[in-house]
C-alpha positions, 0 to 999 in steps of 0.5 A: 524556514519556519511553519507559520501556520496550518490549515485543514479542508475536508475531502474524499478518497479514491473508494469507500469505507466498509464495515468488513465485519458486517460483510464477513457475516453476511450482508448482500451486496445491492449493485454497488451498495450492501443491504442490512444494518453496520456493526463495526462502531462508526459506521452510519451504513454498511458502505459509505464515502471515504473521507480525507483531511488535507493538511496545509502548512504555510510556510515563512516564504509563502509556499504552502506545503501539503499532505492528506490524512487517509485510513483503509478501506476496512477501517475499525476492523483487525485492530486498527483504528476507528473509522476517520472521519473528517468532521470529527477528527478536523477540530481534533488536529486543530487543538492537539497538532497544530500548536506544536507544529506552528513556529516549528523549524524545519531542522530535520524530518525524521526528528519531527516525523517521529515527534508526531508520530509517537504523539500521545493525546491523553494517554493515546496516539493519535489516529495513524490516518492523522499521523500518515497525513500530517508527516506527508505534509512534513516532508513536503514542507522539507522539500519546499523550503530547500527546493528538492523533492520529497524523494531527495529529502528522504536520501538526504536525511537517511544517508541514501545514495543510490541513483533514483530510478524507475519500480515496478508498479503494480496494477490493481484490477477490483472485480473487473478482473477481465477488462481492467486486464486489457487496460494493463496489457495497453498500458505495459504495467509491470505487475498486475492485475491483483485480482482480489480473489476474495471469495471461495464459491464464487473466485477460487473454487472449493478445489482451487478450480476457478483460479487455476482457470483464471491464471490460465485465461490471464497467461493467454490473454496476455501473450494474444494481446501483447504487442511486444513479445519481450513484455513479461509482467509479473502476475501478482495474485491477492487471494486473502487467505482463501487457499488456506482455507480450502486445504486446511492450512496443510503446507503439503496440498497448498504448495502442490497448488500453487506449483499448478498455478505457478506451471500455468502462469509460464512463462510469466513469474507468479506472487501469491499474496496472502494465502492463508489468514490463521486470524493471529499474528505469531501464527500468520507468521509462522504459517507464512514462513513454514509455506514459504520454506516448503515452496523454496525446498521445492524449488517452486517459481513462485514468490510468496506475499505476506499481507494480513497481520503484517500491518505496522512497523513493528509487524514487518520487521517480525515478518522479516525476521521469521523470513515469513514470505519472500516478499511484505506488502508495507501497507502506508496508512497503517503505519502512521508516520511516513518516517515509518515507511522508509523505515520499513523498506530499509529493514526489509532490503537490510533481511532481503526480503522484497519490499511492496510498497501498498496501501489501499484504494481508499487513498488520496492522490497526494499520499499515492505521490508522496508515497512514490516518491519514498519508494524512489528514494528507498529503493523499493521493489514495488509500489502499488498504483493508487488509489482506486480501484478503476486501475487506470486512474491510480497508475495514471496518478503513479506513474506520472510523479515516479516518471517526474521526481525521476526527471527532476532529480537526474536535472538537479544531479546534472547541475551539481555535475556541471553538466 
């Protein structure tokens, strides 16, 4: 089967792109909206719509596979790459990447995953937004032409053979860390709310104070509310690095922390992703693997997430290795090729260390589903509802394709069976 030809549209995303540089000096928020000026090059406003590029390949046969380029939220910050813009970057795909794709056959997807991914344009990769689209339509386009699913492809080409089965998803709440909760508890979600305690004055308290207090109301909540008394979801907490700030880094007093929110969270188990940012890799790491040593010595109930700095390929095999947390946050647009995800839960199952499928609300529909459906066929350990930041929308979109590709591969498993 071969690609006869590739088409682009413009599209949006499930958020917005923010100039994380200029709200990390100051800028004030007006309703949904910041005031002042953008830093980070790229950028026409401090925030501003998430654009997509949606990747069609025609194949032989007529059938139309398709994948959505897609860049984070705080896209040009930490390293990664420039904001990525549609009308910029179409024309760019269109002279660089679709010549080698057109007559290509599909003869294996991790031979031409990798192509793409480690292609270089005078000198330079290409965007990791262009590298996570295209792929994703990659192994859609495997999928059309043999009449699986994208989860099938994935065990097939990676020698996989466990049963394809339902993951935990995690649900994000935004701000609204109140309502959205209740949204999860009707909805039974496996892990929530996410929470996004990024900011001390305001979320955690100078002493840890107003954290403590929401773990406290969430356990409560969740044990008034619950119509099943079995229901026990995770509570997954991302607090950016504001815990180590307020302790200093010092390893003693944010592990005797942790323990109280880890004792107000019973009986539920806690995860804390993210809880300091030492603004350097090899020191994250060893910041997040002298933490997470401290709290096993302990004995503390509590899994510890690592997130900033851990953002490619090469980033959490590092973590891994250094055991720096008990669980890494596989954050899919950073690393480029989706070849890459499923190299990184391999890695992480293989180090036993949790694998968290993320991402960011600043996706598309297609890439929550193509994402999904790596996760199924790897074996994750979580995945994250997305995009947006509504909840209901992104694990309405998550839970769906699991609970399909789970459907259709059990039929397709009966029918090899006889059955």
């Amino acid at each position: 089967m071969k690609i006869v030809e590739v088409l682009l549209s413009e599209g949006t995303t499930g958020f917005y792109f923010d100039d994380q540089r200029a709200i990390k000096k100051g800028a004030k928020q007006d309703l949904f909206m910041y005031e002042g000026d953008a830093i980070t090059g790229g950028f026409t406003n401090i925030r501003q719509k998430g654009e997509s590029i949606s990747v069609m390949l025609v194949l032989e046969n007529g059938q139309i596979a398709h994948g959505d380029c897609a860049a984070v939220q705080y896209s040009g910050a930490g390293g990664r790459d420039p904001l990525f813009l549609a009308q910029e970057f179409i024309p760019f795909i269109k002279e660089n990447i679709s010549p080698l794709l057109i007559n290509t056959e599909l003869t294996s997807f991790k031979e031409l995953s990798e192509k793409i991914d480690h292609l270089q344009v005078n000198g330079k990769r290409i965007h990791t937004a262009i590298r996570y689209g295209v792929t994703q339509a990659i192994l859609d386009a495997f999928a059309k032409a043999s009449n699986i699913t994208m989860a099938e492809v994935i065990q097939k080409e990676y020698n996989i053979d466990h049963d394809i089965s339902r993951i935990p998803i995690f649900g994000q709440c935004g701000d609204e860390r109140y309502t959205n909760v209740d949204k999860m508890i009707i909805k039974g979600v496996d892990v929530m709310p996410h929470a996004l305690i990024n900011n001390i004055e305001k979320k955690l308290g100078y002493q840890g104070e107003l954290l403590l207090e929401y773990v406290t109301w969430l356990r409560d909540r969740i044990m008034n509310k619950r119509v099943d008394t079995n229901y026990l979801p995770i509570l997954h907490i991302d607090v950016y690095g504001t815990i180590g700030a307020i302790f200093n880094t010092d390893n003693e007093k944010m592990a005797d922390y942790i323990e109280t929110l880890a004792n107000a969270a019973r009986p539920f188990k806690l995860r804390i992703e993210g809880p300091m940012d030492v603004e350097n890799r090899e020191q994250q790491i060893e910041a997040l693997r002298a933490l997470t040593e401290e709290i096993d010595l302990r004995n503390i109930p509590v899994e510890i997430v690592a997130d900033e700095w851990c953002n490619t390929l090469e980033d959490i095999k590092l973590f891994a290795d250094k055991k720096a947390g008990h669980m890494v946050q596989i954050k899919t647009p950073d690393l480029g090729g989706v070849n890459n995800i499923v190299d990184a839960v391999l890695y992480c199952k293989e180090k036993n260390i949790g694998a968290y499928v993320g991402g960011t609300c600043n996706e598309t529909n297609r890439s929550a589903e193509v994402t999904t459906n790596i996760s199924l066929a790897c074996g994750a350990d979580q995945v994250l509802a997305k995009p947006g930041m509504g909840f209901d929308e992104g694990y309405m979109i998550v839970n769906n394709e699991m609970n399909r590709v789970i459907k259709i591969t059990d039929y397709h498993n009966n029918i090899k069976k006889g059955e």
